[in-house]
C-alpha positions in Angstrom: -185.5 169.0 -61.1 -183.1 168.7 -64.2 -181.8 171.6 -66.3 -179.6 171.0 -68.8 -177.6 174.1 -69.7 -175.4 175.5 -72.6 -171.8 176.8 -71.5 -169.5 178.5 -74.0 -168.3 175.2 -75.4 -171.3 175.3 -78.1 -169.2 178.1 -80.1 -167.2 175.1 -80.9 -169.2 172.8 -82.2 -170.5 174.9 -85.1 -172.1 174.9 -87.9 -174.5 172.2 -85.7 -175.0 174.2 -83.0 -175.5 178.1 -85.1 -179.4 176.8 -85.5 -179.8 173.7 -82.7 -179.8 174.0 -79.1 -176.5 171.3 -77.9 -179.2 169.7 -76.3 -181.3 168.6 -79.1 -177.9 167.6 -81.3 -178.3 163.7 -81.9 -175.8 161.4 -81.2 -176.4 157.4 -81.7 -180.2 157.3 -82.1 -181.1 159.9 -79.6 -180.6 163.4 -78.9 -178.7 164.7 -75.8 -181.6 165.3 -74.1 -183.1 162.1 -74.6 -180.2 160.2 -73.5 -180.9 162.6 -70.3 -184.5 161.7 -70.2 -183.6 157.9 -70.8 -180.7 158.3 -68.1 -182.7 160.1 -65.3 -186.5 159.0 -65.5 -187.0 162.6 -65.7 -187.5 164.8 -68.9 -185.2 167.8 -68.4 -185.4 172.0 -68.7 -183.7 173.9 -71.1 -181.2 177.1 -70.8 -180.7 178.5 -73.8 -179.2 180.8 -76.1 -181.6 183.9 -75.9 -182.2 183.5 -79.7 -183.3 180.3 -79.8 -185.8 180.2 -76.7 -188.9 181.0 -78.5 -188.2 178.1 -81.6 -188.0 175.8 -78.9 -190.4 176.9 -77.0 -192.5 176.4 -79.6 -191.7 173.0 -80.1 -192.5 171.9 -77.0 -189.7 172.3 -74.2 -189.5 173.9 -71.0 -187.1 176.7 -71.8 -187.9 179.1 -68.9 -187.6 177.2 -65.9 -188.6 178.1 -62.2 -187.3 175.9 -59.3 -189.5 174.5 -56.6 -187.0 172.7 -55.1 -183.6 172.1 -55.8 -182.0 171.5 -59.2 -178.9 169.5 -60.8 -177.5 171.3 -63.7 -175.9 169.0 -66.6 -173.9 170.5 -69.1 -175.5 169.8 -72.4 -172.3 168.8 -73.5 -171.9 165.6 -71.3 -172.8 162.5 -72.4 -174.1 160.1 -69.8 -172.7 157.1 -69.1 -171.5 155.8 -65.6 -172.0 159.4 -64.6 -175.5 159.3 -63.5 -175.6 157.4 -60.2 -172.7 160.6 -59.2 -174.8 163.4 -60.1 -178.4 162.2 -59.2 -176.6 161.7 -55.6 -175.1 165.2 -55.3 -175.4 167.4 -52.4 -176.7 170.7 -52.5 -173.3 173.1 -53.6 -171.4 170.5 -54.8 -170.0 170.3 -58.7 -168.6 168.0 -60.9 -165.8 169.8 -63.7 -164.0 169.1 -66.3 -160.3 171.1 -66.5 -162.4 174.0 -64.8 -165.9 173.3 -66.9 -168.6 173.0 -64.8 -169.9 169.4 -65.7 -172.9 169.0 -63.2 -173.7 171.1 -60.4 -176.6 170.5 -57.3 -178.2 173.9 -56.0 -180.4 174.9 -53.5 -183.9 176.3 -54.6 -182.8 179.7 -54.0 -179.5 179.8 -55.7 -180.8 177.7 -58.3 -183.7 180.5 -59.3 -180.8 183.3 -59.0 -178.5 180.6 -61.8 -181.4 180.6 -64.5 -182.2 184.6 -64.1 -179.1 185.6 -64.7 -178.3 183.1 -67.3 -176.2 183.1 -70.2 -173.8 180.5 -72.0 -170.7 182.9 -71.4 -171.4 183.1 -67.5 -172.9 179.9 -66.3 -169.7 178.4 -65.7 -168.6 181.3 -63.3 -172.4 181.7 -61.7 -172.5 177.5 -61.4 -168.7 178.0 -59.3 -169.5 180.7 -57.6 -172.7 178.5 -55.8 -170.6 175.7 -55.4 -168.5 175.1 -52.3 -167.2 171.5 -53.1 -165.7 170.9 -55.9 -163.7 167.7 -57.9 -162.7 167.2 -61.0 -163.7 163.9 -63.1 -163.1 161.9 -66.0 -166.4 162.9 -68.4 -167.1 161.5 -71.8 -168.5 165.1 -73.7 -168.8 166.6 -76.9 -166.0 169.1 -77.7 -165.6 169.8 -81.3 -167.9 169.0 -84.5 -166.3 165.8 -85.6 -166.7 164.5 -81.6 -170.4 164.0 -83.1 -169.3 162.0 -85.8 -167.4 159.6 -84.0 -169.0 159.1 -80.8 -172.3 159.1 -81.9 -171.4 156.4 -84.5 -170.4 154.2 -81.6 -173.3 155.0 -79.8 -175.7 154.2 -82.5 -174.4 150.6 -82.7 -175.0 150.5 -78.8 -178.2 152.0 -78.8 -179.5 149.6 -81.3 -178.3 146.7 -79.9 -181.5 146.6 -77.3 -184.3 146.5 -80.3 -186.2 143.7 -80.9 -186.7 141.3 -83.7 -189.8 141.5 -86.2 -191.2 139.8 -88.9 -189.2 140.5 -92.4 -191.3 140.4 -95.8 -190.4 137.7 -98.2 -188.4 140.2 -100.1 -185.9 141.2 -97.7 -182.7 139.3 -98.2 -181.1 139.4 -94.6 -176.9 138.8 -94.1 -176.1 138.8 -90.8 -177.1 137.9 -87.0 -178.2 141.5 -85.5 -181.9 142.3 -84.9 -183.8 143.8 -87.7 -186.8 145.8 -86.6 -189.2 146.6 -89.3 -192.4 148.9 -88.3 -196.0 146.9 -89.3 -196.4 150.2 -91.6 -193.1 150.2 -93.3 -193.1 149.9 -96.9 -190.7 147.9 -98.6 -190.8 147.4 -102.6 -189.7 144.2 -104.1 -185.9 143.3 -103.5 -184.4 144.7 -100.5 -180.8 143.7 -99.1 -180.7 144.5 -94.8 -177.0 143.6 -94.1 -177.1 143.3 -90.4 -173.3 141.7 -89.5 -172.0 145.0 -88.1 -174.7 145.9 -86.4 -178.6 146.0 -86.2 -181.5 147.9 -88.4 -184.4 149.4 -87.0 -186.9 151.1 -89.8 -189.5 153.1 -88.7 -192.7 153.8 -91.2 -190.8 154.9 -94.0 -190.7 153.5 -97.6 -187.7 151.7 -98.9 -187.9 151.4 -102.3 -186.8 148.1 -104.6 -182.8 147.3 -105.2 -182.0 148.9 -101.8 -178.8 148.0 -99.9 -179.0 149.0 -95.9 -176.6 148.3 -93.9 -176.6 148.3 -89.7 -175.7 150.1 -87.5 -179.0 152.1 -89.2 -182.0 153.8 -88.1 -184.0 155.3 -90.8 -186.9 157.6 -89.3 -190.9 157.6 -90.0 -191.5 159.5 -93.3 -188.3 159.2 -94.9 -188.2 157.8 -97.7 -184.7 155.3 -99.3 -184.7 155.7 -103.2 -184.4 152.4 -105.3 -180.5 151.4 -105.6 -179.6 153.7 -102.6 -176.2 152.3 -100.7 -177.2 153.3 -97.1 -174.7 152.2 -94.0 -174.2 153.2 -90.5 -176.5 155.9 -90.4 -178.6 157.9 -88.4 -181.4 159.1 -91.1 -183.8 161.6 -89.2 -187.5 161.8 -90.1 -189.1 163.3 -93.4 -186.1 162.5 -95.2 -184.9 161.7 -98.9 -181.9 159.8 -99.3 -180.6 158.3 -102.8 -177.1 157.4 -104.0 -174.5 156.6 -101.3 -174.7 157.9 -97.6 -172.0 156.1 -94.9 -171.5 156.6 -91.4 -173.6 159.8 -91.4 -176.2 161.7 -89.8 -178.9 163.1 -91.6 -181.4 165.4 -89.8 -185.1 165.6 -90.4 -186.7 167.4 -93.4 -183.1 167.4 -95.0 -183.1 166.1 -99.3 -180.3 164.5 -100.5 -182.2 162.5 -103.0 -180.0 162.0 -105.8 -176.6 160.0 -106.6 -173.4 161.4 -105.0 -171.3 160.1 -101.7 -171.5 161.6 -98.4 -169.5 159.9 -96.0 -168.9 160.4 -91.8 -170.9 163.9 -92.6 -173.6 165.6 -90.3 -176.4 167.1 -92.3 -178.4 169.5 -90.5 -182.3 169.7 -90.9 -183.9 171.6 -93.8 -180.5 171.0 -96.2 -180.2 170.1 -99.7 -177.9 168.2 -101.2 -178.0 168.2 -105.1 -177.4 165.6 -107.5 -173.2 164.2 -107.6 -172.1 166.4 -104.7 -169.8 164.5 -103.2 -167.7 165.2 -99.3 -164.0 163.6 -99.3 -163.6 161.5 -95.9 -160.5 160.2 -96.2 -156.8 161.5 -97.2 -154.5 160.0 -99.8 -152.0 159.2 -97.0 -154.8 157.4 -95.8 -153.7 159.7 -92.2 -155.2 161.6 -89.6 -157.5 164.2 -90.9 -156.5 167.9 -88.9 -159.1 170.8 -88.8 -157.8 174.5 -88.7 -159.9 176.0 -86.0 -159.8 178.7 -84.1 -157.8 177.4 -81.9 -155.2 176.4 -84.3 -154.7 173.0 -86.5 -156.3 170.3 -84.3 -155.7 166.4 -84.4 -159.1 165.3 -84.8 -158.2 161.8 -84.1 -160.4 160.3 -87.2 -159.1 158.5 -90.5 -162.2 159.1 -91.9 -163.7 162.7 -91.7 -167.1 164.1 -94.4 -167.8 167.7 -93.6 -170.6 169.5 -91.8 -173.6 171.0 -93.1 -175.8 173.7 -91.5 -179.3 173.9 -90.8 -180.9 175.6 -94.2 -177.8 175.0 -96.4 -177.6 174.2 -99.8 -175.4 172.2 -102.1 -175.6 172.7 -105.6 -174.9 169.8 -108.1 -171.7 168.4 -108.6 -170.4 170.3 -105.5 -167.4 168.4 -104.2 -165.8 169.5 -100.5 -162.8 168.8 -99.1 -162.7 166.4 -95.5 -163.6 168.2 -92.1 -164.5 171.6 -94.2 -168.0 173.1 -93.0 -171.1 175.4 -94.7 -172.2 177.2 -92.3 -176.2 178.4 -91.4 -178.4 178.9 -95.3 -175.6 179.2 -97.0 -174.9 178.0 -100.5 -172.1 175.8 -101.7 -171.1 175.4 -105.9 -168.0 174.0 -107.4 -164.9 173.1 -105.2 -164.9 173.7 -101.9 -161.8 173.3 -99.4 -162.6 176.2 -96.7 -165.1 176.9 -94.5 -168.3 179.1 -95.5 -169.6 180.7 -92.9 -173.7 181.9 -92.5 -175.1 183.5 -95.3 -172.9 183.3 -98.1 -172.9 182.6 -101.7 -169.9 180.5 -102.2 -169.0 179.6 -105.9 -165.3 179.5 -105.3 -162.4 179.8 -103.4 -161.7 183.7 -105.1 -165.9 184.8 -106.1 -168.5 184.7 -103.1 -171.7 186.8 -101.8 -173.8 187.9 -98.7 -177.0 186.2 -99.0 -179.9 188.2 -98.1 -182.1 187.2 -95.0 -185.1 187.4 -97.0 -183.8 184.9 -99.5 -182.8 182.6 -96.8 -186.6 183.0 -95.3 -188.2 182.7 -98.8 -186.0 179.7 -99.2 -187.0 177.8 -96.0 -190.8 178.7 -96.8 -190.7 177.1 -100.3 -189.2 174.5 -98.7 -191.3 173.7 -95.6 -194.5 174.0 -98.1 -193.1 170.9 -100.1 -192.6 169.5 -96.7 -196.0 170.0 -96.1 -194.8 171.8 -92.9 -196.1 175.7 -91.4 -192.6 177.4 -91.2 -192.1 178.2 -87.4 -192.0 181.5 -86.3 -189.4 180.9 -83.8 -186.9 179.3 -86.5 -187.3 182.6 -88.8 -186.6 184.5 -85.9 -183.2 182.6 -85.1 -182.6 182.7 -88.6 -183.2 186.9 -88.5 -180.6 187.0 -85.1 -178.2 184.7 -86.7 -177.9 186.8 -89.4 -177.5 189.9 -87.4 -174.9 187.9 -84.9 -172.0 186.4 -87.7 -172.5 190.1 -89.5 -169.1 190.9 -88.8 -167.6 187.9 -89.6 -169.1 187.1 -93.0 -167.9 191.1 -93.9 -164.3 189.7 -93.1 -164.9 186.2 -95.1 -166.0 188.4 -97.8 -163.9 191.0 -98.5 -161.0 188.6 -99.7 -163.3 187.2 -102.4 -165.1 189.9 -105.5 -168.8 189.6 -105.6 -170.1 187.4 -108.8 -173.4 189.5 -108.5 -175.3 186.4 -108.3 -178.7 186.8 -106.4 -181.2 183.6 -105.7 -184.6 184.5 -106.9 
């Protein structure tokens, strides 16, 4: 048995990882617990954060495990490479880390049952150690910060897609390039088309690609999206029941997320149900044309990346002409207008860097509602109830955002 667990590590990788369990974050074309899946043979469990459990649950996974035998634990964090031989041959008690982070770790039946009862991100590490009795360190490839998603998972994507097959292209698809270009039977495609495959393939799903198009590989574009006419799309993950127009490069769009009309978003990761308005643009690269740094909580961090968007929670909105500074965030339902060069965290009504608001729960519930219905979509209990407990949770910390910035007195309808 497989159960891939959350550690502490997923406070760092916010705003993703406020709404999404780490295990369900996508990088390439898959999500982390695909790759597992894929890796394995064997779809895995979940351990998750208590406020998420039921919105998963709901969605399908195992997220309350019971061992009849015994089970590896994976760090959600890791992703699998060479790895996988290692850990599907560990012994019972023993435990891959990473400077002290519990990687993998195989325990017995017993032990294993005790692990998932007492479970929680903060104490798996030390529950994990304390069952473990040998022990070595490794070299692992994992996801440590927000931006890791960015540039790993664009060099997974071209990897992932180099396996796909070739199909049959319409007669008004002009193709550049050598790579594969997978078109589903039910994709539609209107009149002139440009698929530029020469760094990397293009798979489409059944979406709809309007005319005067340009898509560019590596690119996955998801069933029920849809690609407005004179769209520049490259290098991009675009997730399913999507609308994308204008310019979108080396970015990751999640499902059920609208950024329909012209603008640039660039190395970004757009989390699902987010809007982006019409000219909003994200800054990805510097004027020194250096490396972009990120002020964290940890202090000003090297992210290692020329080219760096920003990251945009689940529920978030962008209002038109918004334009954002590289490697700045919006965190959980929160709203973004004007100029933006800090972080916003959840809940917050952000028009500039002096005049911001709490946003009420019940807007951001209203709001997701309205949203799902043009969606077509029944909102899930389980993600209003994360939504309610997120809320709750970064209380304190939106108080302290806010009280440097005088209320405008705005309230959404």
């Amino acid at each position: 048995m497989i159960v891939l667990f959350e550690d502490e590590g997923y406070k760092e990788l916010r705003p993703i990882s406020e709404m999404n369990a780490v295990s369900t974050i996508i990088l390439g074309a898959f999500s982390q617990e695909k790759r597992i899946e894929r890796a394995f043979k064997e779809k895995p469990a979940l351990l998750l954060r208590e406020y998420l459990v039921k919105k998963y649950s709901e969605l399908g996974y195992d997220v309350k495990p019971i061992a009849d035998e015994k089970v590896i634990f994976i760090n959600s964090r890791l992703i699998v490479t060479s790895e996988a031989d290692s850990i599907l041959s560990m012994g019972e008690g023993e435990a891959f880390l990473k400077r002290g982070r519990v990687i993998a770790a195989c325990l017995p039946k017993k032990s294993a049952n005790e692990a998932i009862e007492s479970y929680s991100p903060e104490k798996i590490n030390e529950i994990l150690l304390k069952n473990s009795v040998k022990r070595r360190e490794i070299e692992a490839n994992t996801i440590e910060h927000p931006w890791d998603v960015i540039s790993k998972g664009l060099k997974l994507l071209k990897e992932d897609l180099m396996g796909i097959s070739k199909s049959r292209v319409p007669d008004e698809v002009k193709i550049i390039g050598h790579n594969n270009v997978f078109l589903d039977e039910e994709a539609e495609i209107q009149g002139p088309v440009t698929i530029d495959t020469r760094e990397g393939p293009v798979l489409i799903e059944k979406a709809e690609i309007e005319s005067f198009s340009y898509l560019a590989g590596p690119l996955i574009v998801k069933k029920g999206s849809k690609i407005f006419s004179g769209a520049r799309v490259d290098s991009s993950y675009i997730g399913e029941v999507t609308r994308v127009g204008g310019e979108v490069s080396s970015s990751f769009i999640m499902p059920f997320s609208n950024k329909r009309h012209f603008g640039f978003l660039g190395h970004s990761y757009v989390c699902s149900w987010t809007n982006i308005g019409a000219g909003a643009v994200t800054s990805n690269l510097k004027n020194t044309y250096g490396e972009i740094r990120k002020k964290t909580s940890s202090g000003v961090l090297p992210t290692g990346m020329e080219k760096l968007g920003s990251f945009f929670g689940q529920h978030s909105k962008i209002s038109i002409g918004t334009m954002l500074l590289s490697a700045t965030y919006v965190g959980t339902a929160s709203h973004a207008v004007g100029f933006i060069s800090e972080d916003i965290p959840p809940f917050v009504i952000y028009r500039s860097h002096e005049v911001a608001d709490e946003l009420e729960i019940s807007s951001a519930i209203r709001t997701y509602e309205r949203m799902a219905s043009r969606r077509n979509v029944e909102p899930s209990k389980g993600e209003i109830e994360a939504l309610k407990a997120l809320f709750d949770m970064t209380s304190e910390e939106r108080v302290k955002f806010l009280k440097s910035k005088p209320g405008g007195g705005f309230e959404p309808p």
